[in-house]
N, C-alpha and C positions, 0 to 999 in steps of 0.2 A: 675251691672257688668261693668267693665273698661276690654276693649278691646283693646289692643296694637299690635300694626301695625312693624313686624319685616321682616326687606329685606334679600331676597337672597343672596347668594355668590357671586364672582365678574366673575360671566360665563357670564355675560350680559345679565342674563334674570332678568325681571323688576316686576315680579310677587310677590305680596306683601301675607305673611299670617298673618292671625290673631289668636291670642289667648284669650281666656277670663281670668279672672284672679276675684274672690270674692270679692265683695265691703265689706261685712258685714261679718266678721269673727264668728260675735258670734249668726247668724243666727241657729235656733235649723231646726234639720232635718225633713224632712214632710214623713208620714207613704208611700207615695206612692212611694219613694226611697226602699224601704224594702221590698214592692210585689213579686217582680220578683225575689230576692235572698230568700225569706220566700218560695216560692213555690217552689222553685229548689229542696230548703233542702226535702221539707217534699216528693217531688216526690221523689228524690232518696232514702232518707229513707222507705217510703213503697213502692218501689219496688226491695230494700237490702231487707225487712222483707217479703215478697211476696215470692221472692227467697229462701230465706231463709230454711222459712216456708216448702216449696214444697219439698226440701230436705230432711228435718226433716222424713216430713210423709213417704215420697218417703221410707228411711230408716226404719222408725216405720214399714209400710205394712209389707218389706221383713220379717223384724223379726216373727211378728204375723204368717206370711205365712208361715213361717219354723213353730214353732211353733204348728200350727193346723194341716200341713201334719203328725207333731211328734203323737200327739193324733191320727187322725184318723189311722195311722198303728195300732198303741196299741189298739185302739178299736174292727178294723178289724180282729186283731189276736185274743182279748179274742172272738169274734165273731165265728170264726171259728174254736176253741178251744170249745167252746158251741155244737157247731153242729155236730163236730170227737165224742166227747163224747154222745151227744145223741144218733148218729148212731150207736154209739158199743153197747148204750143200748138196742136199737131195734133188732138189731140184736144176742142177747143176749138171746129172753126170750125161752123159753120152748117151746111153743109149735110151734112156725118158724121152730123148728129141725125138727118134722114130715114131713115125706115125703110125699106129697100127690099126687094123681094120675095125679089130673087134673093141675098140677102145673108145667112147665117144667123149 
């Protein structure tokens, strides 16, 4: 690296900075430059897909949930559609009409 020595304005302050500046232009890049940008990516990509994801199902549940409350009504009604109809059966047969003494 070549290091160049550039002065301040002319405020009178005497404070020198330096900049580095690449000897070797055609120097190939080392994997260890790429870590920290490689890991960035894949964090915020799965935790865009995390996100995501959570949504998704969050959505999927609701639907399902509608969906099963729609059955179990339809269930509960032929359910109880079963039960009006057996009682009228029972209450149908012949000999229920007799009157009986001990019966009030």
């Amino acid at each position: 690296m070549l290091r160049v020595l550039i002065p301040t304005t002319k405020t009178g302050s005497r404070r020198l900075y330096s900049t580095e500046f690449p000897t070797n232009i055609n120097s190939k890049p080392n994997i260890s430059q790429f870590k920290t940008p490689l890991l960035h990516t894949f964090l915020i990509a799965s935790t865009t897909y995390l996100l995501l994801n959570t949504i998704a199902m969050t959505l999927e549940y609701e639907e399902e949930k509608q969906k099963i409350e729609n059955l179990e009504k339809s269930i509960e009604f032929e359910i109880q559609t079963v039960i009006d109809n057996k009682k009228k059966q029972l209450e149908s047969r012949w000999y229920q009409k007799i009157p009986f003494f001990w019966k009030s």
